[in-house]
Structures are given as C-alpha cells and as structure tokens.
C-alpha positions in Angstrom: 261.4 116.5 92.4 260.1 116.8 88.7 262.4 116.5 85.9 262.5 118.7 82.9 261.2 117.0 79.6 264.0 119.1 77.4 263.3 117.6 74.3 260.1 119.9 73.6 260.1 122.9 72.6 257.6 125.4 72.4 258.0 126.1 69.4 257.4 122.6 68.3 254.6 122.2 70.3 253.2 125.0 68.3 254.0 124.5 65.1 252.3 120.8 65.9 248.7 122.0 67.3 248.5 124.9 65.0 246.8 123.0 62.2 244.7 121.1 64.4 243.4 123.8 66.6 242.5 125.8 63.5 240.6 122.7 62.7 238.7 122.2 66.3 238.2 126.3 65.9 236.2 126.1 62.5 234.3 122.9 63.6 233.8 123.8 67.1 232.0 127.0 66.7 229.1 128.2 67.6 227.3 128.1 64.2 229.2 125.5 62.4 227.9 122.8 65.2 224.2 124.2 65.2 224.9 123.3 60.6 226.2 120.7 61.5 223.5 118.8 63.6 221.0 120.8 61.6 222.3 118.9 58.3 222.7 115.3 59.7 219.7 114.0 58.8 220.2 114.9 55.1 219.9 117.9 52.4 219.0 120.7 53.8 217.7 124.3 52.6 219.7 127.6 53.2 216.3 129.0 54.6 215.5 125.7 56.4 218.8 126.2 58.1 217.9 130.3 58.5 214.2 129.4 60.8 216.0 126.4 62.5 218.7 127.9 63.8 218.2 130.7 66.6 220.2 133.8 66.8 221.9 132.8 63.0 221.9 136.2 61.1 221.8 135.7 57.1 225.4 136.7 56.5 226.6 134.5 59.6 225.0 131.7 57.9 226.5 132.6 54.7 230.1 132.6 55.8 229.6 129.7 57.9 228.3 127.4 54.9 230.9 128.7 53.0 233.8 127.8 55.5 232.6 124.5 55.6 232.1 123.9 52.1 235.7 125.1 51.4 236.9 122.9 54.4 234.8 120.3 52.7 232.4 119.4 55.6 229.1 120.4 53.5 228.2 120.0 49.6 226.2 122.9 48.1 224.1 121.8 45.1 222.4 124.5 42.9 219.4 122.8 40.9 218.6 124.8 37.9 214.9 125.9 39.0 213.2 129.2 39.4 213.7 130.3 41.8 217.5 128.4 42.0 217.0 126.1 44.8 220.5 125.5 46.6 220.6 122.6 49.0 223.4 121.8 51.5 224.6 118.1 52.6 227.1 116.6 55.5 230.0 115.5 53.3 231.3 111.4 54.7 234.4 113.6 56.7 231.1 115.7 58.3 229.3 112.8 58.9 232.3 111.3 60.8 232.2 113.9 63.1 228.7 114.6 63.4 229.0 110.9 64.6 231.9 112.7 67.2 229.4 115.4 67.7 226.9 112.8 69.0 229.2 111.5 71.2 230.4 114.1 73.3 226.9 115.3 73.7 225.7 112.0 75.1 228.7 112.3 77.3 227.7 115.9 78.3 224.4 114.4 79.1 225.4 111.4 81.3 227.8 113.5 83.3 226.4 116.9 83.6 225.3 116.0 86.9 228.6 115.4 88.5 229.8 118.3 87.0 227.2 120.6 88.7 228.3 118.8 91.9 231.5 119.5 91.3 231.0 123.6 90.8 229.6 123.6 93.8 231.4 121.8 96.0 234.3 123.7 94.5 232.6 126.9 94.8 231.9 126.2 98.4 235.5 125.2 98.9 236.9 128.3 97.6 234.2 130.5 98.9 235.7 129.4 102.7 239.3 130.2 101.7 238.7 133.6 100.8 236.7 134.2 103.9 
C-alpha cells in the first residue's frame, strides 16, 4: 500500500515548474536549437543562419533571434556598413547550454539503438494484447 505525500500541492508544484518549463519551451524549440547549434562555432550572419537552416521561414527566424536575444542567449551586433551588417553570437549562458545541447545528443546517439529495440519489442508486446 502507497502512502499519500500530502505535503504537495498542485498548486505548488505548478507555480514551481512554471518558470522553468517556459524556459525548457523557448530553448527547446524547434528553431531556437537549429540557432543554437548553428551559432556555436562563433558570429554568425542573419542570412548565413537563413541558407543553413532548413524549413526556417524569414519571419520565423526573426522572432526566434529576437526571443533569444531578449532571453539573452544571443548578442546582435549592428556594424555601421552599407549595407548594415548584423551579426549574431552565443552569449557564455548559450554557450553553457550549447555545451548541454552537445550532451544530450551524444546521448541520443549512443543509445538510439536500444531505444529502437525497445519500440519494437514494445510494439510487438502490445500488438499480441489487443489481438
């Protein structure tokens, strides 16, 4: 028999994942990842970042950058040419996680076998029980 852990609400459960999931949202999407990698390796152009990352429409870029500037993951210096040549750069917090980033994907790599295994002896499994 389980016992009850009373002490936790749901509400405080809540009100203590709510900042950090709207963190992990914004640096777990789809396009602020793809920046992300895209920016590690230093500055980067707004049209380098356009051509190197698939499926990124101009305005999805746009809002993206400016999310993460104003969450201050990336930099965006204007240097006074003509054309104006606006550069973007991993702030030390983006780098941190970039770092984070690079971790979970060598993870995802080592074990994406056994995960596939997994789906499909699960799959096979389940696929008896509703027979």
């Amino acid at each position: 028999m389980s016992q009850r852990n009373t002490g936790v609400t749901v509400q405080a459960v809540n009100a203590q994942a709510c900042p950090v999931r709207e963190v992990l949202d914004r640096v777990s999407g789809k396009w602020s990842v793809q920046i992300l990698v895209a920016a590690a390796h230093g500055p980067i152009r707004f049209t380098e970042l356009e051509r190197g990352i698939e499926g990124i429409s101009r305005r999805m870029l746009t809002l993206t950058l400016r999310n993460l500037e104003r969450d201050g993951l990336v930099t965006r210096t204007v240097h006074p040419t003509v054309p104006p040549k606006v550069e973007y750069e991993l702030t030390p917090v983006a780098r941190e996680l970039h770092e984070t980033l690079q971790r979970l994907t060598d993870w995802a790599e080592r074990n994406r076998v056994y995960i596939a295994e997994s789906r499909a002896a699960y799959d096979v499994e389940h696929d008896k029980e509703q027979v």
